[in-house]
N, C-alpha and C positions, 0 to 999 in steps of 0.2 A: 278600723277606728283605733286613736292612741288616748291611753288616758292619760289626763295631766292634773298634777296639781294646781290651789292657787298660786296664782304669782305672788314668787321668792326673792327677796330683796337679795341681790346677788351681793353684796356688803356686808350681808350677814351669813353668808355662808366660810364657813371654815373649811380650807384644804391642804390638814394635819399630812398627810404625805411629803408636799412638796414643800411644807414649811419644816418639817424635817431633813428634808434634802440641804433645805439653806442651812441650816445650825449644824449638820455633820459636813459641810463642804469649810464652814468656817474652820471648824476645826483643824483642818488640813491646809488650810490656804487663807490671808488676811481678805483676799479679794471673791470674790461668788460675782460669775455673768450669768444673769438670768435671762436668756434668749427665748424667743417662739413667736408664732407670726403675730398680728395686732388684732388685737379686740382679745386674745387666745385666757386672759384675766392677769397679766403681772401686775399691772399697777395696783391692783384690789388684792393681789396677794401681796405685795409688799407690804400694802397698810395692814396688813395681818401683823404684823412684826409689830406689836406694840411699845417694844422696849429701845425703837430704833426710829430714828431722824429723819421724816421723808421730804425731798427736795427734789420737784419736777423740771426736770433741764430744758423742759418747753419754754420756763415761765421766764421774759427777761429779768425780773426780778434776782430771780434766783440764779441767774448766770451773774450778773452784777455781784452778787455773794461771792461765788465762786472765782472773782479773776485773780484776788491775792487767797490763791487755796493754801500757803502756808497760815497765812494767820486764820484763814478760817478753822483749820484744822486744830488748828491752838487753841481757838473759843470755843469748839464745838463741845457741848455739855456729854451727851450720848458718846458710847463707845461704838456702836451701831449705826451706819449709817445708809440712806437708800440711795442714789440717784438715780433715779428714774428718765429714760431715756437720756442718755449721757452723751450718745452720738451729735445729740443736737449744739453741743458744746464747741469752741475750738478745735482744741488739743484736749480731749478724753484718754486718750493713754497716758498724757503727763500727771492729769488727774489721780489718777490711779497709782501710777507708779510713783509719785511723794507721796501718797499714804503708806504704800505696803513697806518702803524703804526708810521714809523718816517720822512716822507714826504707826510703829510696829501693832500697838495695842488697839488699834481701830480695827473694825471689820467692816468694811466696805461691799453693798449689794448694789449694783450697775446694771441697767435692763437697754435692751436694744432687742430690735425684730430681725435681724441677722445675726454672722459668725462675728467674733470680737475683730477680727481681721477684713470685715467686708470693706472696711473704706479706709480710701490713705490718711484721713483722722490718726488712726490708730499706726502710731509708727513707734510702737514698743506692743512687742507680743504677749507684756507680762510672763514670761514664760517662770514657771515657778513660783508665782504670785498669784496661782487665780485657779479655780474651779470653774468647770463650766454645767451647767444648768438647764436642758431643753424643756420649759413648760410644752405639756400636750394640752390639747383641746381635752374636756371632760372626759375620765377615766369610767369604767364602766363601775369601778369599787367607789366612785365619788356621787353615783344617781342620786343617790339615796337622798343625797345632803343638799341635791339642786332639784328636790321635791320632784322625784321622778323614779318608776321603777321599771320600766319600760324600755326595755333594750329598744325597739323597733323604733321609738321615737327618734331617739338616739342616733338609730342609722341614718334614718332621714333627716333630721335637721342639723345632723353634727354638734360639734362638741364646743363651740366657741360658746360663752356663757349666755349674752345677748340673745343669740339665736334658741340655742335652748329652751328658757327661760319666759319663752314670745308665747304668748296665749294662743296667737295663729299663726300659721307655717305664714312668715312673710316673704317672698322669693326676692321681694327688691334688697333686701338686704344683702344677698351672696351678689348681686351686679354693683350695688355699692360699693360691698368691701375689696370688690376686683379691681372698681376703678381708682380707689382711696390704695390697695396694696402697690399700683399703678405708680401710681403720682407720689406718695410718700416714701415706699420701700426702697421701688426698683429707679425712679427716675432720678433722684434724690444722691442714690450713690453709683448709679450706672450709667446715667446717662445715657439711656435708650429711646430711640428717636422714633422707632417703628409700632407705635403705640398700638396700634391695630391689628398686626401679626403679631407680636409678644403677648397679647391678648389671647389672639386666636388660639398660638401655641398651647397656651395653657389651659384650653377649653377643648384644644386636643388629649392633653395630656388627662385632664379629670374624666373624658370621657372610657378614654382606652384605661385608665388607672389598673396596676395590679397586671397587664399584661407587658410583653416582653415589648423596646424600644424597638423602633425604626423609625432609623433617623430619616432616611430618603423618603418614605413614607412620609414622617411628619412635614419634613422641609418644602416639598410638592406642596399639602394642602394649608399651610400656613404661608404659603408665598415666601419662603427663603432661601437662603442658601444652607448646606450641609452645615459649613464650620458656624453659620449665624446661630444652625439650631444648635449645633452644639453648645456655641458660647451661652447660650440663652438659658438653656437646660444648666446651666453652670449657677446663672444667676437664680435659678429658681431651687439649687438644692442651698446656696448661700442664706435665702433671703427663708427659706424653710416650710416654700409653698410643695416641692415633689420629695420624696425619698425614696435614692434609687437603692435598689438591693438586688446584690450582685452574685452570680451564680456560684454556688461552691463547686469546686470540681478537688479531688486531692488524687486523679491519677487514677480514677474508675476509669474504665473502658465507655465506649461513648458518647460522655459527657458534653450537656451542650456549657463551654469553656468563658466565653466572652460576651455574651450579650447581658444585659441587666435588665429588671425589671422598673416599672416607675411606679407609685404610689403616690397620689393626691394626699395631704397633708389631713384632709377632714372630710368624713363620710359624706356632709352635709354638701359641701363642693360638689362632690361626687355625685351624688343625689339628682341636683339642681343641673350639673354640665349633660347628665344625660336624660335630663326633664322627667324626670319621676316624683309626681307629690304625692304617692303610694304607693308602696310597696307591694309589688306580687311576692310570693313563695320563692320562684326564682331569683328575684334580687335580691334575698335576705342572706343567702351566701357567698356574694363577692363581697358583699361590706362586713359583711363580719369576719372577714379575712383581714379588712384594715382594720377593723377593731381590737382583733388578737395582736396584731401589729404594732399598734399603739401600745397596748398595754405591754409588752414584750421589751418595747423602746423605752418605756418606762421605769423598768425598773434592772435592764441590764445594756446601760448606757454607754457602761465601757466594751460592749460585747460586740465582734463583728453580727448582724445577722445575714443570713443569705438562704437563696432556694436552691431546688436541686430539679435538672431536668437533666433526663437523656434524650438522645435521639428516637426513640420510639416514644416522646410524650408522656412519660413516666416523669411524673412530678411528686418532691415533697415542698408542701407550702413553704417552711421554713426551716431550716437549720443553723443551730447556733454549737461551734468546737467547744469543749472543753477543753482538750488538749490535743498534742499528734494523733491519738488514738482513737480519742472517745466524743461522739459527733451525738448530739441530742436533734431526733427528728421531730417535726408537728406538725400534723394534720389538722387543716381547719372546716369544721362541718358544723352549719346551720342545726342539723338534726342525724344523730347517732344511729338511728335504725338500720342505715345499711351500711352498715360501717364495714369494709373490705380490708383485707393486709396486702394485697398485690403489689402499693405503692411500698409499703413500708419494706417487702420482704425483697424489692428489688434495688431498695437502695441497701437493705442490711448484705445486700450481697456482696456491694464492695466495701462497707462500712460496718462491719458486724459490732462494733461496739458502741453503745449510747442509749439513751433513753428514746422511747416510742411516745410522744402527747398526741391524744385527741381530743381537740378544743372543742368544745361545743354548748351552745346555748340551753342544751336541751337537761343536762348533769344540773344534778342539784346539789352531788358532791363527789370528791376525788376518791378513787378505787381503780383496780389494776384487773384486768381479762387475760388469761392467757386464750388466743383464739390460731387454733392453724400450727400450735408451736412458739406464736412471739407471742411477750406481753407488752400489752400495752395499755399506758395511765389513761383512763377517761378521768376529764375534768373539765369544769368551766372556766371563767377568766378570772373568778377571784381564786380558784384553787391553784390556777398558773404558774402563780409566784413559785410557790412550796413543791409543786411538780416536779418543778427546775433544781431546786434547791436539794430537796430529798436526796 
């Protein structure tokens, strides 16, 4: 059983992180792309920004504004301004690029469900003009504020705010937003004709989530060809439904070298691709591996992350370089009790230097064991941050 609050007007929820991300990206760059998949809350975090001009590039209206964007840019009162889905536009890079080049003092926030470069729209990179921005689906430090305390919820209905936020697990809603991510994301600027395999694929992909890729595998039960699935897996890290995370290797012995792992975008997908509307003990730990994941992505953005496997099945969940030398590991575990160094002490064997995390739901707060000879930080996902940082 999950407890839930009453329903929270998602319009009145405030999420002070990611509105802090936009005001220190301005800082640095006239332009902020606020990306992540649809439904995931940009446009209700935009309207967060109360000091700043919001214009939805759905609306023809508002396209009609924008065709002479010089004199718009001229009238426009606000030094702040939103455009919300900008893809829908023409020419959205032209947009952009007479702001940041002949209205220096503006700061321009631009939202789309892909990379700034997914469509031939965009034929200026901005490069040097623009910060880029991955909203995540609901952060485990943000329950609080979407009337929820309840990790397990979480896992299983995922982090889009709608879903969350639902008095009852509604499951039409994850086939909805498959066929809406369908039709609007992927068709929209891909132009993918095999609606039914590209479907499949990705109902492949949420189910296996979190395990290593196989292409020939997948391409077999999706009815395609290798290079389809490839190209396909391509459109789906663009459009920011999988994130694949790539093994590290820096010259250990045995390392498995080239395969990647994939990750479903949202627990909740996850959940649903492999028909779970409850949680047993055993699922609570492959999803709170994409949870630590998320949070991870969240806040060290510019950071490669990657796993670590050898050939004898020796895995660290994740690993993120500091530098040539010093390699931070972390272990992700549901529940700490039997918490082992095996894995950690066979990766410090070719990497002796870094930090050891053990993520887990179960900490109520951050502290160091030495057990065996290594230390290592136990902490949860809001101690995470500062884990890292320390």
């Amino acid at each position: 059983m999950y407890l839930h609050s009453e329903k929270v007007d998602v319009s009145m929820i405030s999420r002070p992180f990611w509105l802090n991300q936009i005001e220190n990206s301005w800082q640095k760059a006239p332009i902020v792309w606020l990306t992540g998949v649809r439904r995931v809350g940009k446009s209700t975090l935009c309207q967060e920004l109360t000091d700043a001009l919001y214009f939805n590039c759905d609306l023809p209206r508002v396209a009609d504004q924008l065709k002479d964007i010089e004199q718009f840019y001229s009238q426009v009162k606000s030094k702040k301004i939103i455009l919300d889905e900008i893809h829908q536009l023409p020419d959205p890079s032209k947009i952009l690029k007479i702001a940041a080049d002949s209205f220096p003092k503006l700061k321009i926030l631009a939202t789309g469900s892909s990379t700034l470069s997914a469509t031939q729209k965009f034929r200026d990179s901005l490069a040097g003009r623009k910060r880029v921005i991955h909203l995540l689906p609901v952060l485990a430090s943000e329950l609080a504020a979407f009337g929820s305390s309840d990790v397990r919820l979480r896992l299983l209905r995922g982090g889009l705010p709608q879903c969350l936020l639902s008095q009852d697990h509604d499951l039409s809603f994850y086939s909805e937003w498959l066929d809406s991510f369908y039709a609007r994301d992927v068709q929209e600027l891909f132009r993918i004709e095999k609606r039914s395999n590209f479907l499949k694929l990705i109902e492949l992909l949420l189910r296996q989530s979190g395990g290593l890729i196989e292409i020939t595998s997948l391409a077999k039960h999706a009815g395609l060809s290798r290079p389809t699935v490839m190209n396909y897996i391509e459109v789906l890290q663009i459009t920011h439904a999988i994130t694949l995370i790539r093994p590290f290797a820096g010259g250990g012995r045995r390392e498995i070298v080239a395969q990647p792992k994939a990750y479903g975008f949202d627990t909740g997908f996850v959940a649903y691709a492999r028909s779970w509307t409850e949680l047993r003990p055993t699922d609570l730990g492959p999803l709170w591996e994409h949870l630590v994941l998320e949070t991870l992505r969240s806040f060290t953005p510019d950071k490669e992350i990657h796993f670590w496997r050898d050939k004898q099945q020796t895995e660290i969940d994740f690993v993120i370089p500091r530098n040539r030398s010093s390699i931070d590991a972390i272990e992700c575990k549901w529940s700490s009790t039997t918490t082992t160094t095996h894995n950690f002490k066979k990766f410090r064997a070719n990497y002796p230097d870094g930090k050891n995390i053990l993520v887990s739901n179960q900490e109520a707060e951050t502290y160091i064991r030495t057990i065996e000879g290594l230390d290592i930080i136990f902490t949860n996902l809001l101690g995470l941050t500062n884990a890292l940082k320390s």
